[in-house]
C-alpha positions as a Python dict, from the first residue, in 0.01 Angstrom:
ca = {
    (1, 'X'): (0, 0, 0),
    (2, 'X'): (-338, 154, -54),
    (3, 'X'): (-434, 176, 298),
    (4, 'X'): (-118, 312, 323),
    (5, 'X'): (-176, 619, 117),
    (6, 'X'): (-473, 668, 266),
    (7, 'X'): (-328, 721, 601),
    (8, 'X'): (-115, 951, 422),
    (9, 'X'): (-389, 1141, 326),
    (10, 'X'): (-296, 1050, -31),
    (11, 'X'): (-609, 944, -297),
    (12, 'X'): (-550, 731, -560),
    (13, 'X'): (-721, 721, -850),
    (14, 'X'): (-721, 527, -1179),
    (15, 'X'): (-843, 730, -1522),
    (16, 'X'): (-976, 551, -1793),
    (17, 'X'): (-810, 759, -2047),
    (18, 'X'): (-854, 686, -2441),
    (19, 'X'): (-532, 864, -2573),
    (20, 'X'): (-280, 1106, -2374),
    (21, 'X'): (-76, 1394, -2566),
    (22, 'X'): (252, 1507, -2431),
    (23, 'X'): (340, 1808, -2697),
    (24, 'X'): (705, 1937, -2677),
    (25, 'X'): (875, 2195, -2918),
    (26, 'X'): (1027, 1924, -3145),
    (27, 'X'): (758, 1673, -3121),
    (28, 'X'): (430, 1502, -2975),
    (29, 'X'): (482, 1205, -2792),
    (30, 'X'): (152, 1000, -2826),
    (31, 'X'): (-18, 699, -2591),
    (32, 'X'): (-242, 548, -2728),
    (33, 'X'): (-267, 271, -2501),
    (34, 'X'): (-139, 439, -2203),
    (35, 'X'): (-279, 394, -1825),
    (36, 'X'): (-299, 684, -1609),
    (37, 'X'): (-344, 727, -1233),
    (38, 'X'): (-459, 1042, -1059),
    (39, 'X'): (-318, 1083, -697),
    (40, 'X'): (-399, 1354, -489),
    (41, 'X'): (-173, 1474, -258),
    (42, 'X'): (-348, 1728, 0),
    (43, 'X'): (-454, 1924, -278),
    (44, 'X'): (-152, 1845, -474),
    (45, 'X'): (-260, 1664, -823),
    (46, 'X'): (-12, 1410, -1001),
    (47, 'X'): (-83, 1231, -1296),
    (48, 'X'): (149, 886, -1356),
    (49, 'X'): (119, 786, -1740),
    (50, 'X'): (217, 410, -1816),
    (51, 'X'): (285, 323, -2155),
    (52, 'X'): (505, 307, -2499),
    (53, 'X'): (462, 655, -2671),
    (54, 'X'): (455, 703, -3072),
    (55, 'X'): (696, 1007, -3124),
    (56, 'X'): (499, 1213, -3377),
    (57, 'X'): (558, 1572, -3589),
    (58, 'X'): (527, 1892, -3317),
    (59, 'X'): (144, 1973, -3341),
    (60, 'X'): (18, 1716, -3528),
    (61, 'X'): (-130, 1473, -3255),
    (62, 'X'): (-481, 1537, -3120),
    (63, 'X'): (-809, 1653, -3247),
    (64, 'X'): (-1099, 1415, -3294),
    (65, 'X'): (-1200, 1629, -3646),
    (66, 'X'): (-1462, 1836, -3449),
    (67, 'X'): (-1289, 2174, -3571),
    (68, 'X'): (-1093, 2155, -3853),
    (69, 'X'): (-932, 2508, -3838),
    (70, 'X'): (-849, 2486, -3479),
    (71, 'X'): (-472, 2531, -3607),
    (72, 'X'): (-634, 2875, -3792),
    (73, 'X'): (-539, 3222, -3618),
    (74, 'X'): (-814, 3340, -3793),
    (75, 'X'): (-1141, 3405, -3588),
    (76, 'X'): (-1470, 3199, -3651),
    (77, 'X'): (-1625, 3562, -3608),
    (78, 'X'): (-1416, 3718, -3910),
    (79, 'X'): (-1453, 3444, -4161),
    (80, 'X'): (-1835, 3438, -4096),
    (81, 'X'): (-1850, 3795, -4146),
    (82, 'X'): (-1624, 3791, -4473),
    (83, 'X'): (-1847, 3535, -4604),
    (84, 'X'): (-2197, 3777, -4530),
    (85, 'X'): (-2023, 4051, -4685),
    (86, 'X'): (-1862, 3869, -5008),
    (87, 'X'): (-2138, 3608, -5042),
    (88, 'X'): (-1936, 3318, -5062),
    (89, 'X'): (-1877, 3007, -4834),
    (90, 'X'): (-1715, 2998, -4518),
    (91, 'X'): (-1437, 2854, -4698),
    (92, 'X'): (-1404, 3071, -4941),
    (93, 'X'): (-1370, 3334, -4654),
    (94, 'X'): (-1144, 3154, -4447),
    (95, 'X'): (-893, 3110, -4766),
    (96, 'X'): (-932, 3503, -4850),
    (97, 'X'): (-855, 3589, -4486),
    (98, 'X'): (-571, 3335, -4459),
    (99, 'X'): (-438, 3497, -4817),
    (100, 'X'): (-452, 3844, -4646),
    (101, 'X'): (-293, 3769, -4329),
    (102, 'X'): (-630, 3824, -4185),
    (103, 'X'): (-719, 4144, -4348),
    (104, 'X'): (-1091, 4179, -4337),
    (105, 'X'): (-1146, 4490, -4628),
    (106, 'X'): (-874, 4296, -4815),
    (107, 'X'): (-1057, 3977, -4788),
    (108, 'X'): (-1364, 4085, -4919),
    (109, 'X'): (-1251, 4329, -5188),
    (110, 'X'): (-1062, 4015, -5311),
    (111, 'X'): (-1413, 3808, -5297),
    (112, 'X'): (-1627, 4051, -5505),
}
């Protein structure tokens, strides 16, 4: 079957994937355990994932902790320079901002 593809000019490749996210608008469908194969199709890429999903909230899935306000409209930028201006922590800023719909004056005037 292989050599098969290969005539086809089809590559086949198997990804050694640690978790897969499929995110919809009502839901995240999670593999945790899932195995995935890459085949490439003159260009074409398809991905085939293999295994029982956990249906989780929409969003929710995903993140390894690295950035904890990656969910956050507001910019890294704005909260740092809330923080300068006020004096206060980057969370501190980040709340202020959040509480002001992102309102930089109204941030800081809240802060001092």
């Amino acid at each position: 079957m292989e050599q098969m593809m290969k005539q086809m000019g089809i590559d086949v490749e198997d990804i050694d994937a640690e978790e897969v996210i499929i995110r919809t608008a009502e839901h995240d469908l999670v593999f945790s355990d899932a195995e995935v194969t890459k085949m490439d199709a003159r260009g074409q890429e398809t991905y085939q994932v293999i295994g029982s999903p956990e249906k989780v909230e929409a969003g929710s899935a995903g993140g390894t902790g690295a950035d904890d306000d990656a969910g956050s409209s507001i910019p890294d930028d704005d909260v740092e320079l809330v923080a300068m201006r006020a004096d206060v922590s980057e969370d501190e800023a980040r709340e202020a901002l959040e509480a002001t719909d992102g309102d930089l004056a109204a941030a800081v005037e809240s802060l001092e």
